[in-house]
C-alpha positions in Angstrom: -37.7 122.6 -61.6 -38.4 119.2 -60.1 -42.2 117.3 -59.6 -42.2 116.9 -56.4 -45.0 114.4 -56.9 -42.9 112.6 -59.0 -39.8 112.7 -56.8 -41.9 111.4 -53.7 -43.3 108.3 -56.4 -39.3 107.6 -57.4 -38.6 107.6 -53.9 -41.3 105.5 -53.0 -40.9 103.0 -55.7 -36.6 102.7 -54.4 -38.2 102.2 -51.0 -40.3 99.2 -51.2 -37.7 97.6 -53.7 -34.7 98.0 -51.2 -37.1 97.0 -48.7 -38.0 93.4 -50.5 -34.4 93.2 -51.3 -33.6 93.4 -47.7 -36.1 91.0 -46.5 -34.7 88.4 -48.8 -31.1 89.2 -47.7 -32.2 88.3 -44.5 -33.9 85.2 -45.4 -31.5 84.0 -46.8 -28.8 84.6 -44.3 -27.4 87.8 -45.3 -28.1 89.8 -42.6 -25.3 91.9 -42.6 -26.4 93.0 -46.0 -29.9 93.2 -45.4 -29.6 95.3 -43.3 -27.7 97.5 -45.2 -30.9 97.7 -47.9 -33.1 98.5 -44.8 -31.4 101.5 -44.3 -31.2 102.7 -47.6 -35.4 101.7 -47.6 -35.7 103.9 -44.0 -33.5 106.8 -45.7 -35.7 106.8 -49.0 -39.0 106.7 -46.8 -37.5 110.0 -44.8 -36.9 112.2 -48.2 -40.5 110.8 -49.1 -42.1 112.0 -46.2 -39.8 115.2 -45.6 -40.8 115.7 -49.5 -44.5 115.0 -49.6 -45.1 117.1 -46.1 -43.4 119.9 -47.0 -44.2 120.1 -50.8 -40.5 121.5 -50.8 -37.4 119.6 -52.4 -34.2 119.7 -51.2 -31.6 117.1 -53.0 -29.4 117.3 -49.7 -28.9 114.0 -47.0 -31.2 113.9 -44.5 -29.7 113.4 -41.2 -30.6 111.9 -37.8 -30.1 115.8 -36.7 -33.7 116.8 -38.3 -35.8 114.3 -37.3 -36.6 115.6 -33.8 -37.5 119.2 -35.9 -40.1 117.0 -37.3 -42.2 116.3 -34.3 -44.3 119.7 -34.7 -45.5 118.3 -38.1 -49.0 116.7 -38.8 -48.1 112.7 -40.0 -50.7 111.5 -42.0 -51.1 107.9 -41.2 -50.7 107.1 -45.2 -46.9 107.8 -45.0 -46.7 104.4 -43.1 -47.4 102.0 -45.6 -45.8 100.7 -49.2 
């Protein structure tokens, strides 16, 4: 059985590092690549949230196909920040 609370702290945690890794990609003219990290921050941030919201764990990809599903849910403003 898996902690969710402890899944949506890894994921967290892998968020804000691939985040600062990104931002120092692109500082340093590696945008290409920085970019790259952003996504994997964004796509962390999304299994947080869908993870955290829905007390439920799935280990599957989330994909661009759910996220309008996700409109009906209540977003607490904490999900926004590192």
């Amino acid at each position: 059985m898996v902690d969710i609370s402890q899944q949506v702290a890894y994921w967290q945690a892998g968020a804000a590092e691939d985040w600062e890794a990104a931002r120092q990609l692109v500082d340093n003219g590696k945008t290409r690549h920085g970019l790259f990290f952003a996504h994997l921050a964004l796509e962390k941030l999304l299994k947080r949230t869908s993870a955290s919201i829905r007390r439920n764990f799935r280990p599957n990809y989330i994909t661009w196909f759910v996220l309008p599903r996700w409109r009906s849910l209540s977003w607490p403003q904490s999900i926004w920040t590192f």
